[in-house]
N, CA, C and O of each residue as an XYZ file, in Angstrom:
548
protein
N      94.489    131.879     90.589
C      93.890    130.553     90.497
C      92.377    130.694     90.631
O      91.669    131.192     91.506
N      92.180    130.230     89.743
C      90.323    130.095     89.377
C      89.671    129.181     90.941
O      90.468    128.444     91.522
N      88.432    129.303     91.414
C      88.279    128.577     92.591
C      87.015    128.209     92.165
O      86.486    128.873     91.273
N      86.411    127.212     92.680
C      84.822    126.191     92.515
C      84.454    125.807     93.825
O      85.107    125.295     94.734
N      83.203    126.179     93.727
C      82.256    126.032     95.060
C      82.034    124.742     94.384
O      81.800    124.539     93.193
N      82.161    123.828     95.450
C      81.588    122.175     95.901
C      80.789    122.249     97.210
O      81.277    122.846     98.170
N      79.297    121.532     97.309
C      79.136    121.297     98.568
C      79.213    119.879     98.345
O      79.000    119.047     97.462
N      79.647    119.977     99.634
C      79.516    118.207     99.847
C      79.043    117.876    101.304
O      79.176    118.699    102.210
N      78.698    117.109    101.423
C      77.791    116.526    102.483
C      78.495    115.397    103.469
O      78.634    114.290    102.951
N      79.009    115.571    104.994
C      80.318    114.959    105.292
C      79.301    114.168    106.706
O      78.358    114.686    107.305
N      79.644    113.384    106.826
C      79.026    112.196    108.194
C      79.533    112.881    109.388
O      80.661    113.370    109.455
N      78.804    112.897    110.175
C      78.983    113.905    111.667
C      80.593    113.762    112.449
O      81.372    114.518    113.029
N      80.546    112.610    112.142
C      82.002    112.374    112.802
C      83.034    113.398    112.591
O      83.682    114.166    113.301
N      82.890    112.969    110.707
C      84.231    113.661    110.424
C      84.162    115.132    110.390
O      85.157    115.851    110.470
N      82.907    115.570    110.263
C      82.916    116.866    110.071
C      83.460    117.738    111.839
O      84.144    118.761    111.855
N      83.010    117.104    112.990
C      83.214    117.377    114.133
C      84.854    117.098    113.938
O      85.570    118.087    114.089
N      85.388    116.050    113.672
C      86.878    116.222    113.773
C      87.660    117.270    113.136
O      88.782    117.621    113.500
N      86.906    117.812    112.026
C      88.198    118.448    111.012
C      87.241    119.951    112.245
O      88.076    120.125    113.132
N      86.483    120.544    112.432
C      86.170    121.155    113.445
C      86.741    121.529    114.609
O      86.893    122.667    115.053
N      87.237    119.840    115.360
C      87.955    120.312    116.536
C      89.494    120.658    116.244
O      90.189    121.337    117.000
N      89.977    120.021    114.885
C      91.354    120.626    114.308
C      91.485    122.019    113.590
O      92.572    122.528    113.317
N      90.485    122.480    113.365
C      90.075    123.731    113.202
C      90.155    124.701    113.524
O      90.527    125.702    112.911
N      89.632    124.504    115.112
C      89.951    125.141    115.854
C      91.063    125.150    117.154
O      91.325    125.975    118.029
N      91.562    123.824    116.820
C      93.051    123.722    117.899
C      94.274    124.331    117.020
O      95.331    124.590    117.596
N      94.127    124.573    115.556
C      94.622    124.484    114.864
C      94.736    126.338    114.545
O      95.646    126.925    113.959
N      93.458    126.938    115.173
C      93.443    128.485    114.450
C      93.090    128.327    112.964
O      93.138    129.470    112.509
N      92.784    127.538    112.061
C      92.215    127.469    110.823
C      91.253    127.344    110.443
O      90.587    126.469    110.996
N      90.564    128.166    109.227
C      89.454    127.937    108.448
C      89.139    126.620    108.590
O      90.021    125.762    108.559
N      88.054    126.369    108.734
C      87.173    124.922    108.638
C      87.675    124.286    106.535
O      88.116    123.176    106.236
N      87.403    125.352    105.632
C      87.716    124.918    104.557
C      88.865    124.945    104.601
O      89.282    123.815    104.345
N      89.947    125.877    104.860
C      91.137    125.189    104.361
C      92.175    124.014    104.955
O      93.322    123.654    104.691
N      91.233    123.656    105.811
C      91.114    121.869    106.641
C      91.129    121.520    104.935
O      91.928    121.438    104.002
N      90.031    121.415    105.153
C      89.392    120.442    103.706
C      89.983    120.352    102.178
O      89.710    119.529    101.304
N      90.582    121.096    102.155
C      91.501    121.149    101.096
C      92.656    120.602    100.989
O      93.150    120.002    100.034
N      93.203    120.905    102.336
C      94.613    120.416    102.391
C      94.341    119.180    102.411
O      95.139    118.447    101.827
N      93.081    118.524    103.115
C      92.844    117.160    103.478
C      92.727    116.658    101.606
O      93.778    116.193    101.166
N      91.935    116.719    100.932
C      91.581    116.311     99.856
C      92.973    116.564     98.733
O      93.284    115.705     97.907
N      93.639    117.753     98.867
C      94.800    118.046     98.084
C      95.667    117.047     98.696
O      96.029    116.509     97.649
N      96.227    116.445     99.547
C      97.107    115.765    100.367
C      96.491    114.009    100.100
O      97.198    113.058    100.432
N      95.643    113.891     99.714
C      94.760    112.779     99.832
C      94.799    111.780     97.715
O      94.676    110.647     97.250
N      95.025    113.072     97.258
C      94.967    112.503     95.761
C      95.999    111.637     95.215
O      96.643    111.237     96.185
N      96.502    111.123     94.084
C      97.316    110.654     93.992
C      98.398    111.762     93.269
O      97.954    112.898     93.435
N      99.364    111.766     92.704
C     100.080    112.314     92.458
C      99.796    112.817     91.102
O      99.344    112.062     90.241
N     100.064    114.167     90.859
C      99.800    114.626     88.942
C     100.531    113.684     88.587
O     101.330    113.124     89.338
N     100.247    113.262     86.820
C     101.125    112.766     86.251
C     101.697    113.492     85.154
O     102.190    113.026     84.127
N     101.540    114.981     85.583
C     101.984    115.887     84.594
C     103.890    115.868     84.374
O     104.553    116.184     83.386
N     104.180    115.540     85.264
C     105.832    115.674     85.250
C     106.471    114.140     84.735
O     107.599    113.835     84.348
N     105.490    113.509     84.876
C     105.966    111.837     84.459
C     106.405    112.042     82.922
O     105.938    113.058     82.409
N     107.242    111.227     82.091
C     107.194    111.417     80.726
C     106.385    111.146     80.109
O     105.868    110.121     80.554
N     105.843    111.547     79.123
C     104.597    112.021     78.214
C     104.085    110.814     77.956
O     102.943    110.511     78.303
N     105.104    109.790     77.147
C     104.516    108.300     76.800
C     104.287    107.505     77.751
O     104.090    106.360     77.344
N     104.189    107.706     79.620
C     104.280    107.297     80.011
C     102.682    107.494     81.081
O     102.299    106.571     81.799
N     102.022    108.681     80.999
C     101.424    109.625     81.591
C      99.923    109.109     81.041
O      99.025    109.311     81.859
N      99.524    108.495     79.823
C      97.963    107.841     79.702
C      98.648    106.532     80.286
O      97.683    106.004     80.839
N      99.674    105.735     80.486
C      99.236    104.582     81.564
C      99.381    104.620     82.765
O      99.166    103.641     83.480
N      99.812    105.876     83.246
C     100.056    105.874     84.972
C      98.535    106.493     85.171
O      98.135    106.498     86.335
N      97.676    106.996     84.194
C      96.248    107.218     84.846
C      95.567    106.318     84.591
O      94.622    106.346     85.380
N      95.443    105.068     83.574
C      94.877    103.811     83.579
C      94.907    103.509     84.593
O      93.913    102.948     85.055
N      96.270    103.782     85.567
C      96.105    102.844     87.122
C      95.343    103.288     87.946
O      95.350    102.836     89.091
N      94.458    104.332     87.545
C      93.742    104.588     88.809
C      92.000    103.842     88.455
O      91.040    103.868     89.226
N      92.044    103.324     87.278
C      90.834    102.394     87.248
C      91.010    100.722     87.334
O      90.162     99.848     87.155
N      92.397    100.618     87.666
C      93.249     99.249     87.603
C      92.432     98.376     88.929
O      91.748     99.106     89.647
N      92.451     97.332     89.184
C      91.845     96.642     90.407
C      93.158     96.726     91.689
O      94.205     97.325     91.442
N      93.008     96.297     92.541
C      93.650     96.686     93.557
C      94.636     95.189     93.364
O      95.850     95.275     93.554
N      94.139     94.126     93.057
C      95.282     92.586     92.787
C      96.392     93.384     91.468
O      97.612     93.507     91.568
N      95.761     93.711     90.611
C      96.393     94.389     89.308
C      97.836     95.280     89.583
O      98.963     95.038     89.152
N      97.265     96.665     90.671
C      97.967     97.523     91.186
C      98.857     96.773     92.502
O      99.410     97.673     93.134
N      99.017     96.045     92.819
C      99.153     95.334     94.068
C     100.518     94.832     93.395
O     101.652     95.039     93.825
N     100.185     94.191     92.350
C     101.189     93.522     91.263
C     102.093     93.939     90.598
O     103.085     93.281     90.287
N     101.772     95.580     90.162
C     102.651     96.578     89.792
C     103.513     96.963     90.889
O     104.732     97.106     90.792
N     102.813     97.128     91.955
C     103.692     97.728     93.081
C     105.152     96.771     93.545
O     106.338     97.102     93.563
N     104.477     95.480     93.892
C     105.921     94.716     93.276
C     106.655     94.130     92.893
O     107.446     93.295     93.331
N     106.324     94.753     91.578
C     107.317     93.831     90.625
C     108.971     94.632     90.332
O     109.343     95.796     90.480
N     109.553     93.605     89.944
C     111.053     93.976     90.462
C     111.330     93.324     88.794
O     110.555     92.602     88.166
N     112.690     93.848     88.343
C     113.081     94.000     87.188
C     114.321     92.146     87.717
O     114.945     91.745     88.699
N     113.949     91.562     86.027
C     114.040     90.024     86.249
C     115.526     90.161     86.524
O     116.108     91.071     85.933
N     116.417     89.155     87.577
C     117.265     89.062     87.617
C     118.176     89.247     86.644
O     119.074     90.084     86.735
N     117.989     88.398     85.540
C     118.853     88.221     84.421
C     119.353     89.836     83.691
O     120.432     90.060     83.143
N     118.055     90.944     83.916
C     118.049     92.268     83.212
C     119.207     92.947     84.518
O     119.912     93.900     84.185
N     119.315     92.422     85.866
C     119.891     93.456     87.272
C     121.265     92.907     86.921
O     122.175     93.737     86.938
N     121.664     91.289     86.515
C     123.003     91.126     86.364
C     123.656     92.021     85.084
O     124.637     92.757     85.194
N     122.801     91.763     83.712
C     123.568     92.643     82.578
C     123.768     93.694     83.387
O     124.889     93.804     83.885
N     122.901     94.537     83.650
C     123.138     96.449     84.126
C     124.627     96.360     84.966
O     125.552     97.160     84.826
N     124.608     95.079     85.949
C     126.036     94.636     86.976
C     126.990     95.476     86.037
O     127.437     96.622     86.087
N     127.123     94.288     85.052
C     128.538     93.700     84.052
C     128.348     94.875     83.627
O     129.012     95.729     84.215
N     127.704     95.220     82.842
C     128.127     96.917     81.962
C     128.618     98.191     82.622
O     129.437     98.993     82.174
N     127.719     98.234     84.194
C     128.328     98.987     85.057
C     129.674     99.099     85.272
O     130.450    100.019     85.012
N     129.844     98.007     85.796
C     131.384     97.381     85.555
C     132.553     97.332     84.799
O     133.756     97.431     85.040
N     131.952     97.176     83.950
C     132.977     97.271     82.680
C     133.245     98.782     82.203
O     134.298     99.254     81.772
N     131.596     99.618     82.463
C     132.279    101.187     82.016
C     133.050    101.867     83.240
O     133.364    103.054     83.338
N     133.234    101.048     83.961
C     134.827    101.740     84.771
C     135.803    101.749     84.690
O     136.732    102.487     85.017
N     135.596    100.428     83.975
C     137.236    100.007     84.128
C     137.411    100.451     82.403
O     138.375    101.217     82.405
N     136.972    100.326     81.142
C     136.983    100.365     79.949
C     135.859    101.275     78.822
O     134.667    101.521     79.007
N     136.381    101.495     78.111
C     135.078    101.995     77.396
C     134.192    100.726     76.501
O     134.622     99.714     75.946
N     133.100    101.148     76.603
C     131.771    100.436     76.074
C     131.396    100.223     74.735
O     130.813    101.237     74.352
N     131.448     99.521     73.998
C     131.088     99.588     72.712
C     130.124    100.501     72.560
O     129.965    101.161     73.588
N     129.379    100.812     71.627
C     127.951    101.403     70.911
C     126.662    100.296     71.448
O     125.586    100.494     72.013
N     127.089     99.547     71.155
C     125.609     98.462     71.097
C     125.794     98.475     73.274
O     124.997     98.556     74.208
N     127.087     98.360     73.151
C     126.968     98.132     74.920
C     126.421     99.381     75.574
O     125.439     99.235     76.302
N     126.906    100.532     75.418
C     126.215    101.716     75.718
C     124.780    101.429     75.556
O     124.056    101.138     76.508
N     124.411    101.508     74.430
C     123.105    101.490     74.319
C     122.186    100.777     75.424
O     121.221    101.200     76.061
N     122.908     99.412     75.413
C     122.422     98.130     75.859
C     122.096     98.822     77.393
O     120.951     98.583     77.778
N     122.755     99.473     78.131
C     123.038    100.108     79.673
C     121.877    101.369     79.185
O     120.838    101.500     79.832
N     122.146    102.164     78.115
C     120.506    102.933     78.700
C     119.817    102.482     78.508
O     118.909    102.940     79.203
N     119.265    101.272     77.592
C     117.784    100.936     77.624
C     117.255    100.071     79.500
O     116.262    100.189     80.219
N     118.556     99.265     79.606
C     118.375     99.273     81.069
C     118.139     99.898     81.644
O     116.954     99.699     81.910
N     118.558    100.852     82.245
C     118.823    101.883     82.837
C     117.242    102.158     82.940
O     116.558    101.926     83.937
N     116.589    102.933     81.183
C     115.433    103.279     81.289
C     114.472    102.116     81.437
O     113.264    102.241     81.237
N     114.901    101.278     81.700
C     113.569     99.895     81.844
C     113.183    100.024     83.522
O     112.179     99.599     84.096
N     114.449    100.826     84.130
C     114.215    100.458     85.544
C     113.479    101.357     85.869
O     112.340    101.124     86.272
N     113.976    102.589     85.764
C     113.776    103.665     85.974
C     112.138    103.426     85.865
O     111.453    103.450     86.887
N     111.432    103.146     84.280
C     109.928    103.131     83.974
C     109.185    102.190     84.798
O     107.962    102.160     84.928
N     110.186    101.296     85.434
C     109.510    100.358     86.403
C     109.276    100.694     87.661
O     108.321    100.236     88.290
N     110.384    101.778     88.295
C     110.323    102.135     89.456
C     108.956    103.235     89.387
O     108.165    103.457     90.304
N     108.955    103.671     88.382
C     107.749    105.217     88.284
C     106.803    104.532     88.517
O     106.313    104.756     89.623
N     106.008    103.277     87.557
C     105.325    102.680     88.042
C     104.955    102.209     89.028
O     103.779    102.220     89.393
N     106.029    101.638     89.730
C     106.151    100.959     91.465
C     105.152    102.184     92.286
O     104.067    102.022     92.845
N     105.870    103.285     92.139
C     105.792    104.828     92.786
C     104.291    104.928     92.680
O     103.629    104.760     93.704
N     103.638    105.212     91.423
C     102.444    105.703     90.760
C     101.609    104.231     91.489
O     100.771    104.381     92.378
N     101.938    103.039     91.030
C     100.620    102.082     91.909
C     100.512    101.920     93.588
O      99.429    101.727     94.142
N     101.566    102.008     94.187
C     101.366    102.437     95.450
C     100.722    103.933     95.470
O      99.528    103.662     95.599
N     100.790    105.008     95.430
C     100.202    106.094     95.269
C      98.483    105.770     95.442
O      97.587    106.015     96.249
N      98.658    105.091     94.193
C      96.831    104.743     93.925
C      96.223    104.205     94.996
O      95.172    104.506     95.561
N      97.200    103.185     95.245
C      96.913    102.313     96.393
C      95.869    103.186     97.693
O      94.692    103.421     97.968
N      97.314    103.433     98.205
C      97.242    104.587     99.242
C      95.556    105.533     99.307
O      94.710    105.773    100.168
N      95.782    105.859     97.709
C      94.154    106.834     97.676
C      93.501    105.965     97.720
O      92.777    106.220     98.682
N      93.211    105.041     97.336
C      91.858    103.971     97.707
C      91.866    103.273     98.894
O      91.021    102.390     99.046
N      92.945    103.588    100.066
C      92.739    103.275    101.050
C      93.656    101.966    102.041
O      93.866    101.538    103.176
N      93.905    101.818    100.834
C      95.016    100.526    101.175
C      95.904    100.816    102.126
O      96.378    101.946    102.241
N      96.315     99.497    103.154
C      97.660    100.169    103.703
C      98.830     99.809    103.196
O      99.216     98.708    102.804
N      99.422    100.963    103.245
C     100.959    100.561    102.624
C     101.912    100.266    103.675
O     102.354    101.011    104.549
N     102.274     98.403    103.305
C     103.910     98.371    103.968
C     104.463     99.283    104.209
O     104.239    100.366    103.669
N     105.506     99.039    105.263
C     106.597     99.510    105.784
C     108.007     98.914    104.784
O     108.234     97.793    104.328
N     108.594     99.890    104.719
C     110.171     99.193    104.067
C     110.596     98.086    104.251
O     111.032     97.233    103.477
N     110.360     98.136    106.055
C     111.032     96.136    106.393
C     109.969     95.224    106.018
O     110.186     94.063    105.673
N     108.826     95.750    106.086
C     107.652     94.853    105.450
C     107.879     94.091    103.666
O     107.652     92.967    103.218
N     108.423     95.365    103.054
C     108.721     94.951    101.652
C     109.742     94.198    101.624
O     110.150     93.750    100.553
């Protein structure tokens, strides 16, 4: 792995903290700083699917009401009952063609909604936001 000198210039505070963890810690002062900044980014969107990967990095220039909005939005009732009934029905019976179908495009509507959910909290998070708790949501 190729490596790049950055200086950067850190406010006394923090630099004394990652210092005293530094050394309570037995670690390099830089590889504090790395882990801090590697741990701190949002997530690659290299593994996301391809058509999906120039709008999960739009969200990181998105406004925080915008991303706030992505985070939660929930797939419309009417789309959670079909997925019900088809679920349903492919247990007990087999599915037409159009019904199959009908269950993966669901399926993938949620799925692209949940990545999203995932990816704008993420952003969130890096710009500082606090993120709810589960019982909070």
């Amino acid at each position: 792995m190729t490596v790049q000198k950055v200086t950067v210039e850190l406010p006394e505070p923090i630099f004394q903290q990652l210092n005293r963890i530094a050394i309570a810690t037995q670690q390099p002062i830089e590889m504090l700083i790395e882990q801090s900044i590697a741990s701190n980014l949002p997530p690659t969107v290299d593994n996301a699917p391809l058509e999906m990967q120039a709008e999960l990095l739009r969200m990181q220039t998105q406004s925080i009401e915008v991303l706030q909005s992505i985070a939660q939005g929930q797939v419309s009732l009417e789309h959670q009952q079909r997925h019900t009934v088809l679920l349903e029905k492919n247990q007990s019976e087999a599915l037409t063609p159009s019904e199959q179908q009908e269950l993966i495009d669901l399926r993938t509507l949620a799925d692209k909604l949940m990545l999203q959910k995932a990816y704008a909290w993420s952003v969130l998070r890096w710009r500082g936001t606090r993120i709810p708790s589960l019982r909070e949501l």
